[in-house]
N, CA, C and O of each residue as an XYZ file, in Angstrom:
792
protein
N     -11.889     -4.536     16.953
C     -10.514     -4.068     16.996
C      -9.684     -5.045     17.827
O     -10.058     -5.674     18.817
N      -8.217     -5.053     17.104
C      -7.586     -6.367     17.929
C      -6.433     -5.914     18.912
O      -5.792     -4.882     18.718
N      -6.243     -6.663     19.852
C      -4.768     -6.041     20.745
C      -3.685     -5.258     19.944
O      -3.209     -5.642     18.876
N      -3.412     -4.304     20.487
C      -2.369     -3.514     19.658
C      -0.882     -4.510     19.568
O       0.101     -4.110     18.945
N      -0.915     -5.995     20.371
C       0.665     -6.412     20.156
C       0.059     -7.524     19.368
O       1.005     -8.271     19.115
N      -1.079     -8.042     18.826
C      -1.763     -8.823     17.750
C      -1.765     -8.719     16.577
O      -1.671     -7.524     16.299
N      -1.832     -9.433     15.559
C      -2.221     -8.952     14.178
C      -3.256     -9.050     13.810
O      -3.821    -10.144     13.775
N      -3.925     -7.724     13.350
C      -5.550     -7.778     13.301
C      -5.760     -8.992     12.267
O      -4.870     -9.319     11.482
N      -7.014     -9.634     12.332
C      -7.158    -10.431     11.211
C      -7.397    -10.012      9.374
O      -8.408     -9.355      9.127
N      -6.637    -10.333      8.382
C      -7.191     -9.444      7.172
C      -7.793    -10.489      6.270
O      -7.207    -11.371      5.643
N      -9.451    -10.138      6.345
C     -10.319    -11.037      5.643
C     -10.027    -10.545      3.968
O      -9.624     -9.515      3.428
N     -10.474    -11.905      3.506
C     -10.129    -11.461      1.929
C     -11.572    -10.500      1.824
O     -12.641    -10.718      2.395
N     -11.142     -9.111      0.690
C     -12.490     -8.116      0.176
C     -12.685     -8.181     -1.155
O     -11.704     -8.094     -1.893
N     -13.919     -8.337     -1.665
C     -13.991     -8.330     -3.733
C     -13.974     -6.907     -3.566
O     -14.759     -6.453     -2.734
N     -13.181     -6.055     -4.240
C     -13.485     -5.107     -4.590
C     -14.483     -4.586     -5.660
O     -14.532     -5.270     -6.682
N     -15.280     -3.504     -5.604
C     -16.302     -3.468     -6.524
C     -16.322     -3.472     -8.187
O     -17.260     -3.697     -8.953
N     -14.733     -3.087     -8.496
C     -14.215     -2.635     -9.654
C     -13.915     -3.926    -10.737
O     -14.415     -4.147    -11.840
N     -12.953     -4.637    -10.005
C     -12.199     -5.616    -10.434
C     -11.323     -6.446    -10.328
O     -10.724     -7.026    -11.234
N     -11.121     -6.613     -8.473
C     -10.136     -7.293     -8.465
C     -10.573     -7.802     -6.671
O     -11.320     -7.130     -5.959
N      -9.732     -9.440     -6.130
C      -9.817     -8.964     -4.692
C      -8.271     -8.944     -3.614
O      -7.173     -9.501     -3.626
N      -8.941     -8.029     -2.826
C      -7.832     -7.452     -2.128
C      -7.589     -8.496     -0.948
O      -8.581     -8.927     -0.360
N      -6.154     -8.979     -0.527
C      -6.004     -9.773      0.502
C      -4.579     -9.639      0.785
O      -3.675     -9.267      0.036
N      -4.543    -10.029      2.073
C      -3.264    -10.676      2.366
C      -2.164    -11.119      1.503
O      -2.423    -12.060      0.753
N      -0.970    -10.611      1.469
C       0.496    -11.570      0.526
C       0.057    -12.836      1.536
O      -0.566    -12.866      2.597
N       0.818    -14.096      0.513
C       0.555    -14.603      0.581
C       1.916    -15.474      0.404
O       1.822    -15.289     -0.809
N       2.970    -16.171      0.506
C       4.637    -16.846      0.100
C       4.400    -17.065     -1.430
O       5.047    -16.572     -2.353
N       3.121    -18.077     -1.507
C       3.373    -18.140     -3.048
C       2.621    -17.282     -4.182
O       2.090    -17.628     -5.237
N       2.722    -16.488     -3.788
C       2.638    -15.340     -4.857
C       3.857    -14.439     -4.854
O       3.943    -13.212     -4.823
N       4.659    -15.273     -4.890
C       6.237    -14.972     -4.791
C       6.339    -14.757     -6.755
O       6.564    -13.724     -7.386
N       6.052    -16.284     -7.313
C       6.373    -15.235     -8.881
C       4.861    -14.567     -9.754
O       4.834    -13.793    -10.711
N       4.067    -15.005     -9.240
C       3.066    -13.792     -9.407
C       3.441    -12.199     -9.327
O       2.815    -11.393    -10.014
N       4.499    -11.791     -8.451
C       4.597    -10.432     -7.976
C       5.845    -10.497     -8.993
O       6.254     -9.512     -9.608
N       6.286    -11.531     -9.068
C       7.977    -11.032     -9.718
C       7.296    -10.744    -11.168
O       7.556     -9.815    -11.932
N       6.402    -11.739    -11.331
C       6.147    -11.354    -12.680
C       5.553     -9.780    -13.456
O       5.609     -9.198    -14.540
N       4.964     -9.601    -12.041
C       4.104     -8.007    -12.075
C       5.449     -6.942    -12.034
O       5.414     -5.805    -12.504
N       6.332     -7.399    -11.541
C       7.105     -6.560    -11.448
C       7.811     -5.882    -12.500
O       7.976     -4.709    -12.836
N       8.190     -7.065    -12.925
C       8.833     -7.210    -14.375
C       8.406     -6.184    -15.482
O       9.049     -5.292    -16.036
N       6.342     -6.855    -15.704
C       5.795     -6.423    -16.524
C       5.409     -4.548    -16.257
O       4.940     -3.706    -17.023
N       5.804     -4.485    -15.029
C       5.398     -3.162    -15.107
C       6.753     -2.366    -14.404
O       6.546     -1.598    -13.465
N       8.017     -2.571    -14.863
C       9.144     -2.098    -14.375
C       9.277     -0.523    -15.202
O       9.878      0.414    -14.676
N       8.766     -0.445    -16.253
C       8.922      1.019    -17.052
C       7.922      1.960    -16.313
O       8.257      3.074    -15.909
N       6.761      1.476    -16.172
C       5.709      2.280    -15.516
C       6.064      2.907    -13.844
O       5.796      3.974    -13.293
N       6.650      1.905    -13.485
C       6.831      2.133    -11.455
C       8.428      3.381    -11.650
O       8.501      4.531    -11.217
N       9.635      2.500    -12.536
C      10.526      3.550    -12.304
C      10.665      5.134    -11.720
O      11.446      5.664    -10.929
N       9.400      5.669    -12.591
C       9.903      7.154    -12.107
C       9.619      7.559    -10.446
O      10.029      8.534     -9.817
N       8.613      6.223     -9.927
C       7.945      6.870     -9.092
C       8.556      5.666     -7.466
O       8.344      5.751     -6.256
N       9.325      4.696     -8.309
C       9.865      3.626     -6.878
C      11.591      4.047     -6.723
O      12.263      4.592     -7.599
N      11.945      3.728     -5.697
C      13.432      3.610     -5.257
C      13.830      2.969     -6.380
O      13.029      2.427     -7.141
N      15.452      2.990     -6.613
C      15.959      2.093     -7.172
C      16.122      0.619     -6.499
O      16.861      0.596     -5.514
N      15.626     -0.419     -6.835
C      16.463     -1.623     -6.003
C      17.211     -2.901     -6.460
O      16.882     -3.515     -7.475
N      18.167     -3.243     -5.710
C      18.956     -4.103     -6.489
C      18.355     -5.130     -7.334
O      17.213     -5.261     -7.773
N      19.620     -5.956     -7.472
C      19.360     -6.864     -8.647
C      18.489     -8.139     -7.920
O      17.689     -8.783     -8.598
N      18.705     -8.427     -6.550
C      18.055     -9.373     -6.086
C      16.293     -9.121     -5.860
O      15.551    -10.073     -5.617
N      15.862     -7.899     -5.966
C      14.561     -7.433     -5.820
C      14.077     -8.178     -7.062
O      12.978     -8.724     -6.962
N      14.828     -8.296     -8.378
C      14.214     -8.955     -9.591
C      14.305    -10.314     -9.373
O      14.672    -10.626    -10.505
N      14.250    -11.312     -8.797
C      14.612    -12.894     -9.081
C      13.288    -13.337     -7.810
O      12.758    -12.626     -6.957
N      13.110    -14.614     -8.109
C      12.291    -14.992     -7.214
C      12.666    -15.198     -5.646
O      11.682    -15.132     -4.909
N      13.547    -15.366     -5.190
C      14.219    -15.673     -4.377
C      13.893    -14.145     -3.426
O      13.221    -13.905     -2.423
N      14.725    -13.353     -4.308
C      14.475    -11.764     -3.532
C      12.811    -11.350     -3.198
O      12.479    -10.628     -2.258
N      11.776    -12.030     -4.272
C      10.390    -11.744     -3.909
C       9.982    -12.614     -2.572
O       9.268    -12.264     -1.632
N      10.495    -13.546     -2.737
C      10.286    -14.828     -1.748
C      10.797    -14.272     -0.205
O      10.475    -14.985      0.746
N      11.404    -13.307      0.011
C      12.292    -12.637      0.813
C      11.220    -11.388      1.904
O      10.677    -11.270      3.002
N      11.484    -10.653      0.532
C      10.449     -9.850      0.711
C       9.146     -9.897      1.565
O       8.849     -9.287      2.592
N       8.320    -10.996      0.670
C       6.889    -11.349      1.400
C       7.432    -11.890      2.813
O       7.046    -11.425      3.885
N       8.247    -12.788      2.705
C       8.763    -13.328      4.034
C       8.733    -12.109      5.164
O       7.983    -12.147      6.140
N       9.620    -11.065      4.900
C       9.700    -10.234      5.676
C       8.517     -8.769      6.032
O       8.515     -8.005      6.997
N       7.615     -8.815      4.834
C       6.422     -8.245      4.923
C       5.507     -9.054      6.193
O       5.211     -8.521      7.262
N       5.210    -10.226      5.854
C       4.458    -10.885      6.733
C       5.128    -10.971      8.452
O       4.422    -10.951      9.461
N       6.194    -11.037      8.438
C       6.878    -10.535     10.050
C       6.420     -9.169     10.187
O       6.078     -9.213     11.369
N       6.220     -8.214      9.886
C       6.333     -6.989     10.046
C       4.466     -7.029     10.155
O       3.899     -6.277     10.948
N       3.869     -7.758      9.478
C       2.743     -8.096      9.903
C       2.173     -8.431     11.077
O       1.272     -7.894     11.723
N       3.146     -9.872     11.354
C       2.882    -10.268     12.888
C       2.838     -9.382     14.029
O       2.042     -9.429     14.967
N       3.964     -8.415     13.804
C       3.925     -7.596     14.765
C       3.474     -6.549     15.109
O       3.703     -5.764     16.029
N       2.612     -6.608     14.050
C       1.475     -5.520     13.968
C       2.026     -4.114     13.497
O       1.475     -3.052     13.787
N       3.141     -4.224     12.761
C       3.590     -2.787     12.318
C       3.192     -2.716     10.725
O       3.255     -1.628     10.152
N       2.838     -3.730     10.123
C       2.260     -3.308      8.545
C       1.604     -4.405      8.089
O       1.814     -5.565      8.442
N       0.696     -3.968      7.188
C      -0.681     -4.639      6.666
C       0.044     -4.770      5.170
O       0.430     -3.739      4.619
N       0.238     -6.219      4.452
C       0.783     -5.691      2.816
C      -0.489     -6.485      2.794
O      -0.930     -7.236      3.665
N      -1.109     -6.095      1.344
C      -2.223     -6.239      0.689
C      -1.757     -6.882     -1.040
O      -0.769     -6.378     -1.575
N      -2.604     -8.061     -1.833
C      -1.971     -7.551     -2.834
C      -3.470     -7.557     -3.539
O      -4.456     -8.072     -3.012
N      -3.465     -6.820     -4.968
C      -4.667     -6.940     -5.486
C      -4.802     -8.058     -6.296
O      -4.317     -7.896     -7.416
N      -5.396     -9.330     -6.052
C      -5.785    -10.147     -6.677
C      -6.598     -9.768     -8.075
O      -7.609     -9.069     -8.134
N      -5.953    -10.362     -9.117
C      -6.913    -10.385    -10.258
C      -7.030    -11.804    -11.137
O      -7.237    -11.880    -12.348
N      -6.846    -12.871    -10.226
C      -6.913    -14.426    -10.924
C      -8.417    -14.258    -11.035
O      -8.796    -15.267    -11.630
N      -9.363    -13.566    -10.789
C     -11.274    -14.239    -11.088
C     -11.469    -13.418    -11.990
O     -12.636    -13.278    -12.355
N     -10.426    -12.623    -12.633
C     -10.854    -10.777    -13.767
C     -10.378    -12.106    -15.054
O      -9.254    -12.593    -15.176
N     -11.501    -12.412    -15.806
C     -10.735    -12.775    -17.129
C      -9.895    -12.214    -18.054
O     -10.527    -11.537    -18.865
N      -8.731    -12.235    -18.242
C      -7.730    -11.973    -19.044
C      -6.764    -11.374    -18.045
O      -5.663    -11.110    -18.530
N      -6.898    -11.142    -16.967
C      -6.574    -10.087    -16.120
C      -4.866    -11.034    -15.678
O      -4.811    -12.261    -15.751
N      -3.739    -10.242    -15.284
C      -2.557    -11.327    -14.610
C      -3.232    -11.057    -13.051
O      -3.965    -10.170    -12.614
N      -2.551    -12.389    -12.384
C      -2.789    -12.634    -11.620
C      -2.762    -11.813    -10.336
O      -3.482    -12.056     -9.368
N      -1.617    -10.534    -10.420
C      -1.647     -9.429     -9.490
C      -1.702     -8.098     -9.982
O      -0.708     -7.473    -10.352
N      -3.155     -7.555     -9.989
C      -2.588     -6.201    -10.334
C      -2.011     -4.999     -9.787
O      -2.031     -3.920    -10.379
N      -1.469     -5.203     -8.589
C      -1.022     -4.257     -7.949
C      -0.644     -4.546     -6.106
O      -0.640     -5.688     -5.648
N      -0.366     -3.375     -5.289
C      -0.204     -3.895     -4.237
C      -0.387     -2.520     -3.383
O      -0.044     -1.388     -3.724
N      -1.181     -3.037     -1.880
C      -1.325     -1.743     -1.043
C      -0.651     -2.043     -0.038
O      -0.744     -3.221      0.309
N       0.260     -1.127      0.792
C       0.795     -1.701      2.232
C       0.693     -0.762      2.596
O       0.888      0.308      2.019
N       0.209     -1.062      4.124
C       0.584      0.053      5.320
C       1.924     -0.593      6.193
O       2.249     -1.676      6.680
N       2.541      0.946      6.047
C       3.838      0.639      6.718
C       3.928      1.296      7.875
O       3.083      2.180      8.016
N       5.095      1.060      9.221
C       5.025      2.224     10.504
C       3.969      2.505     10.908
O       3.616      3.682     10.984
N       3.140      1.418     11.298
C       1.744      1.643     12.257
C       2.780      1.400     14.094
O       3.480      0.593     14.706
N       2.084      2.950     14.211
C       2.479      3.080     15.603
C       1.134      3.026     16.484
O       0.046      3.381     16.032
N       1.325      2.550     17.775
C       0.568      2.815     18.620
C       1.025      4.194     19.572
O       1.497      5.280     19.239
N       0.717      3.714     20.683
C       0.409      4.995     21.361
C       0.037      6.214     21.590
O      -0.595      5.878     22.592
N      -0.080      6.999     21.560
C      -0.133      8.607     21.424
C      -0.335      8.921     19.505
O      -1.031      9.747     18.913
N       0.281      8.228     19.168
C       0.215      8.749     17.528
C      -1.168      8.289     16.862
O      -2.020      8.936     16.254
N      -1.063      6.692     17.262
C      -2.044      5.657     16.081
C      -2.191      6.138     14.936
O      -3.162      6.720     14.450
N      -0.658      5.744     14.268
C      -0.938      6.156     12.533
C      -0.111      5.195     11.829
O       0.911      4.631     12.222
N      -0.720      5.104     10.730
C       0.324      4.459      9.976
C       0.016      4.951      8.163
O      -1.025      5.332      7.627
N       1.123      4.781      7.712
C       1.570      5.151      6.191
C       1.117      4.083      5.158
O       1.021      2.883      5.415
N       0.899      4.559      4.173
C       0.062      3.816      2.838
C       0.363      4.389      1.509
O       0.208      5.479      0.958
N       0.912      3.096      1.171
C       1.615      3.068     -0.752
C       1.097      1.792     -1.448
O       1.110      0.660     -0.963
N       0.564      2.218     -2.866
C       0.364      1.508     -3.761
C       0.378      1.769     -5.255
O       0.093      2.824     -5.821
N       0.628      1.018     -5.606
C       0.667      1.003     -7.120
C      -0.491     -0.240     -7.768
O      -1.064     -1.187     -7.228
N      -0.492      0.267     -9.081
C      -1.549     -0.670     -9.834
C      -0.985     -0.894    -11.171
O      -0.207     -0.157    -11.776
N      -1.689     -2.474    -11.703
C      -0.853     -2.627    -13.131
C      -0.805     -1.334    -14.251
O      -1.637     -0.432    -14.351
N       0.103     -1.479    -14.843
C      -0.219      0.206    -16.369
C      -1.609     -0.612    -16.732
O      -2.594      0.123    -16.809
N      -1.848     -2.042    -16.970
C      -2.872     -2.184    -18.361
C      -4.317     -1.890    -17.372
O      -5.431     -1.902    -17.895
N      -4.080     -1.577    -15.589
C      -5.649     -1.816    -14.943
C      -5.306     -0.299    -14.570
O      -6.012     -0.097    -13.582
N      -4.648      0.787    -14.818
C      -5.338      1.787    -14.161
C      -6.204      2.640    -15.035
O      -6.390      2.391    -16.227
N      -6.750      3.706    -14.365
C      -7.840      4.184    -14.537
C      -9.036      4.001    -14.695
O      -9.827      4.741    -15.279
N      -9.307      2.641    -13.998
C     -10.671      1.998    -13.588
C     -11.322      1.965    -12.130
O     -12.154      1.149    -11.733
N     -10.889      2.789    -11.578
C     -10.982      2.891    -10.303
C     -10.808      1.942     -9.052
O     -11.624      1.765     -8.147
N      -9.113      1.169     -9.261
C      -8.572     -0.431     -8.395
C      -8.233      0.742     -7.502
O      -8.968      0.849     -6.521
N      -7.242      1.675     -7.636
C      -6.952      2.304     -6.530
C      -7.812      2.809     -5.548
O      -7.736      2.674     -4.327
N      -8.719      3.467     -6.287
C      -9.682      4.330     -5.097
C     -10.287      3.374     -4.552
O     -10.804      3.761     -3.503
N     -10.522      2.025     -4.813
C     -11.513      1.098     -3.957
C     -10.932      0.451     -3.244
O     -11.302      0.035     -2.146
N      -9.867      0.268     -3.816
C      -8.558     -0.378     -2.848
C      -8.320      0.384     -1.408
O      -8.434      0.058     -0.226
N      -7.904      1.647     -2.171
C      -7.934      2.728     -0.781
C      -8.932      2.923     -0.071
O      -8.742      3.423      1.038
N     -10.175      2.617     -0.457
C     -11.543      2.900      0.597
C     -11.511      1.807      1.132
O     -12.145      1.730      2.184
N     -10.965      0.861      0.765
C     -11.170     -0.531      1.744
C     -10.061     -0.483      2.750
O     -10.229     -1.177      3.753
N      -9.129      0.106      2.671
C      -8.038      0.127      3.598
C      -8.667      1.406      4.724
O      -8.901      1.232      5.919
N      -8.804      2.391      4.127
C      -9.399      3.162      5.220
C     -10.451      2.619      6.510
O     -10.637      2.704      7.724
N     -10.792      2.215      5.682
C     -12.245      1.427      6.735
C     -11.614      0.156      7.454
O     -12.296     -0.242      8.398
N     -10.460     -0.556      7.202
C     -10.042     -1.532      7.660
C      -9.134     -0.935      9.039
O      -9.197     -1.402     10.176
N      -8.323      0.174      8.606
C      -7.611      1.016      9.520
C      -8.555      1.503     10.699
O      -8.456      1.310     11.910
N      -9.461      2.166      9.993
C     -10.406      2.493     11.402
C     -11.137      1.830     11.856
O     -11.525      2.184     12.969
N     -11.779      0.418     11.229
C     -12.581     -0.285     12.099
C     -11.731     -1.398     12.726
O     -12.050     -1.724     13.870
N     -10.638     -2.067     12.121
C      -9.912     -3.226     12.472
C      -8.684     -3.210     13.319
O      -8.431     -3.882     14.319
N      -7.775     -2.045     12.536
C      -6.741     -1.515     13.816
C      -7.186     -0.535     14.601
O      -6.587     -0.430     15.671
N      -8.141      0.291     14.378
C      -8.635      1.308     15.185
C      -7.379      2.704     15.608
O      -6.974      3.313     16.598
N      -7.190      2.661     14.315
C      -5.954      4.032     14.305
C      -6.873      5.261     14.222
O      -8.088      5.330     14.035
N      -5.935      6.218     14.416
C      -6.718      7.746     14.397
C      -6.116      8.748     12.953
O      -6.473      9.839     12.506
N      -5.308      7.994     12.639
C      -4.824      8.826     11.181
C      -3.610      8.077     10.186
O      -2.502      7.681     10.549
N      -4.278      8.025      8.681
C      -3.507      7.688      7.702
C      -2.112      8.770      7.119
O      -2.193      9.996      7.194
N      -1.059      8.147      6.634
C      -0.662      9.569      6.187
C      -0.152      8.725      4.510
O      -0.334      7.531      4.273
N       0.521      9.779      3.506
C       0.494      9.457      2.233
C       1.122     10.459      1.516
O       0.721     11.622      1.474
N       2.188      9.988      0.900
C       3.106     10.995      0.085
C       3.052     10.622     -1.571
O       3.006      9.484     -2.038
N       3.068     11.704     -2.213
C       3.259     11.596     -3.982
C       4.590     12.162     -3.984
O       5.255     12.511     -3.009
N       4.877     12.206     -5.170
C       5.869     13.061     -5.866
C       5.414     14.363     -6.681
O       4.948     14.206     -7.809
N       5.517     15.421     -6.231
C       4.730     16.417     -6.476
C       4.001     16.553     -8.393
O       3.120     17.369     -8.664
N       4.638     15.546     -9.506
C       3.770     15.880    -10.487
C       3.463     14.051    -10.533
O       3.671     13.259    -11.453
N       3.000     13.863     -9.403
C       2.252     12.674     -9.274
C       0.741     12.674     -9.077
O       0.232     12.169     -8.076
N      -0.111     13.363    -10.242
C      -1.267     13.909     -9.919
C      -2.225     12.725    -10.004
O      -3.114     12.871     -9.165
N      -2.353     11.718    -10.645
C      -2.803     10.863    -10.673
C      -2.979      9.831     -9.197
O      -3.936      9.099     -8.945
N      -1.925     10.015     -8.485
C      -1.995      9.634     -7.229
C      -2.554     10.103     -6.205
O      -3.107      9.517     -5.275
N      -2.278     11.994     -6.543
C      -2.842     12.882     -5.713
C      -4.629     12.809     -6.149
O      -5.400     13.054     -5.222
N      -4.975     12.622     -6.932
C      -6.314     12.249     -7.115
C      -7.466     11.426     -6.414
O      -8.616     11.657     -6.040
N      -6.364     10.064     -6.421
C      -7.031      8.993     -5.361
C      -7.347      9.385     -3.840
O      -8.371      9.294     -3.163
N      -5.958      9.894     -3.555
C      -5.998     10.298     -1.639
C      -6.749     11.460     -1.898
O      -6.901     11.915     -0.765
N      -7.334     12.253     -2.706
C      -8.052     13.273     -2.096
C      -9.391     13.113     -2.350
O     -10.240     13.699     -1.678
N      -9.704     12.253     -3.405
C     -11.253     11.502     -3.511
C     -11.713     10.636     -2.228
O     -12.863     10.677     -1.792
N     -10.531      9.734     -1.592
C     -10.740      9.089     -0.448
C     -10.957      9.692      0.600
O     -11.378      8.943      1.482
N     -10.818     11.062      0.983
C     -10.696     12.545      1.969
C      -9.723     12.377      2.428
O      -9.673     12.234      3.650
N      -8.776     12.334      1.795
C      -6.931     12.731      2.272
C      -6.809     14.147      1.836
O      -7.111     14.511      0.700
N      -6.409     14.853      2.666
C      -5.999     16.440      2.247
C      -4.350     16.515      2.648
O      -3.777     16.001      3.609
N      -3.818     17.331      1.573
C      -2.615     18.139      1.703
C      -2.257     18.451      2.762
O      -3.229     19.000      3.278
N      -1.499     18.450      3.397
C      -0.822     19.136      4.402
C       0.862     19.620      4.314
O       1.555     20.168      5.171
N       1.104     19.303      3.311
C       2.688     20.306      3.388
C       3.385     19.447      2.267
O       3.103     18.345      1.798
N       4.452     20.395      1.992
C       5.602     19.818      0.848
C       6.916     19.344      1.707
O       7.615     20.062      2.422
N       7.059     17.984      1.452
C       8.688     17.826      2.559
C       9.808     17.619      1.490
O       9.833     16.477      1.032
N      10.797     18.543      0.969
C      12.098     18.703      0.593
C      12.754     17.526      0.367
O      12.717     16.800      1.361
N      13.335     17.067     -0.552
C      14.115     15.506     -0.497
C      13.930     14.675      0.592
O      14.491     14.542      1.680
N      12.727     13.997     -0.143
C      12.124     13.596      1.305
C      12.137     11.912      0.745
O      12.127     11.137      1.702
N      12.151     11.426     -0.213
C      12.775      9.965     -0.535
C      13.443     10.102     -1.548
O      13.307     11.072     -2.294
N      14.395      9.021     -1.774
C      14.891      8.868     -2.736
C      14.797      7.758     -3.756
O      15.328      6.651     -3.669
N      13.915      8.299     -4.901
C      13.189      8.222     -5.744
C      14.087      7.980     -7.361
O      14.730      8.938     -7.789
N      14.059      6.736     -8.119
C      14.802      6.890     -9.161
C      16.169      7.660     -9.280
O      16.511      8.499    -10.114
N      16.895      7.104     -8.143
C      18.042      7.944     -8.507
C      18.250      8.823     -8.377
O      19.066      9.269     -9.184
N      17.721      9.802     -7.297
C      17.466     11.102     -6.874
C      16.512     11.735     -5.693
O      15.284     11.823     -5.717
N      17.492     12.187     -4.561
C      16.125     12.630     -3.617
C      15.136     13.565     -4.307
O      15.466     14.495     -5.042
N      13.771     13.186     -3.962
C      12.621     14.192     -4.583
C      11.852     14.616     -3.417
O      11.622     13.900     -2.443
N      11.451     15.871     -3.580
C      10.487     16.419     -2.887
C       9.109     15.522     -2.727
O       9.165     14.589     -3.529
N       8.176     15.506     -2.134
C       6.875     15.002     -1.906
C       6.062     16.221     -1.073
O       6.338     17.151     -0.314
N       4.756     15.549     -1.772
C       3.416     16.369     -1.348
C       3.520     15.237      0.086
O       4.209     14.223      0.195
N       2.653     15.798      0.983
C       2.126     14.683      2.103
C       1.032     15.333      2.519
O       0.722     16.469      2.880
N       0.243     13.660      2.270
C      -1.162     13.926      2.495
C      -2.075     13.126      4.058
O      -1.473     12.295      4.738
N      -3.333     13.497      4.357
C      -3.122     13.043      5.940
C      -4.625     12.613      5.975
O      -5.291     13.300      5.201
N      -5.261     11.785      6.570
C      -6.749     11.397      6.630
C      -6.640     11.239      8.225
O      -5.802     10.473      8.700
N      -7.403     11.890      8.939
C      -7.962     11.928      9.984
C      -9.352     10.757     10.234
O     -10.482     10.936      9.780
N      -9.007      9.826     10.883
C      -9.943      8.504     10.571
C     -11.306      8.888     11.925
O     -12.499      8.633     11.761
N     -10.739      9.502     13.125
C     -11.527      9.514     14.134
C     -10.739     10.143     15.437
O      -9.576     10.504     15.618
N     -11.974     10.104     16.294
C     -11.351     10.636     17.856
C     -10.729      9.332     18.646
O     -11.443      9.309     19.648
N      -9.940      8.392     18.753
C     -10.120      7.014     19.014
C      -8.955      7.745     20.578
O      -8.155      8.674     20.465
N      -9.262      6.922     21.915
C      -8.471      7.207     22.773
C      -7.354      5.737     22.785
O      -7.547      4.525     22.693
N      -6.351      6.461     22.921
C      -4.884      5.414     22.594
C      -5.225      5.048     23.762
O      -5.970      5.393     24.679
N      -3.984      3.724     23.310
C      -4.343      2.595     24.919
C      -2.822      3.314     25.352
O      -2.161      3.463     24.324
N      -2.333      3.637     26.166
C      -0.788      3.894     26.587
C      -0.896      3.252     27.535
O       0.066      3.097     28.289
């Protein structure tokens, strides 16, 4: 486990399924734009709306830029799923980040991902997510994940509760989602007893 004002180190992982999980990286700046693109019908119902600069390379180039600061400072882990060694596969199928990793008294932080339309239901998410769990508790040494769907987001709710994420409550327009605040499920993984450094 690394200093809480450090950035833990994130070794690249093969996942068992099909893909490997690592670190963003700057130039997978149009790798992601391209994923984006290709899977802009599929993410809609379930991402924010975002502007026009989120589509161009420049805005991806931005992005990672500012993912990886938020890295340094140890407040979020972005992940993307590599699939350049999957033959036929594009080069990203998806992406995991932990966002709002707090220390002190809390040690938690939040976790969202999506996966390509043509790779799900092969199990990228759930391995994805078991590798983040174990990275959270052995590498940052947090004491709890947390994780929101959109309540007929069952497919999502599937993954966090195969990983042992359980339910814990419905929060009321709780993002705003396609053009509309939506309710969310929120879900919570209890990683360990870990004593905070305060």
């Amino acid at each position: 486990m690394t200093e809480p004002d450090s950035p833990a180190p994130v070794p690249d992982a093969p996942l068992p399924c099909c893909a490997l999980m690592r670190l963003v990286r700057p130039d997978d700046a149009p790798a992601l734009l391209a994923a984006y693109r290709r899977n802009a019908a599929h993410l809609a119902p379930t991402e924010p709306r975002r502007g026009e600069r989120f589509a161009t390379l420049e805005g991806q180039r931005e992005r990672i830029e500012g993912q990886l600061r938020e890295w340094e400072a140890g407040r979020a882990v972005p992940w993307v799923l590599d699939g350049s060694g999957v033959p036929g596969a594009p080069p990203v199928l998806g992406t995991l980040t932990f966002t709002g990793i707090v220390r002190g008294p809390l040690l938690s932080a939040s976790v969202g991902y999506w996966v390509d339309q043509g790779h799900t239901g092969r199990g990228l998410a759930g391995h994805a997510l078991a590798h983040a769990v174990a990275y959270a508790r052995d590498a940052l040494g947090l004491h709890r994940l947390e994780a929101g769907t959109l309540l007929d987001n069952t497919a999502s709710q599937r993954v966090l509760l195969r990983a042992g994420f359980t339910w814990y409550g419905t929060a009321p327009d709780y993002l705003h989602i396609a053009g509309a605040w939506r309710d969310h499920h929120r879900y919570q993984l209890i990683l360990g007893e870990v004593e905070p450094r305060l």
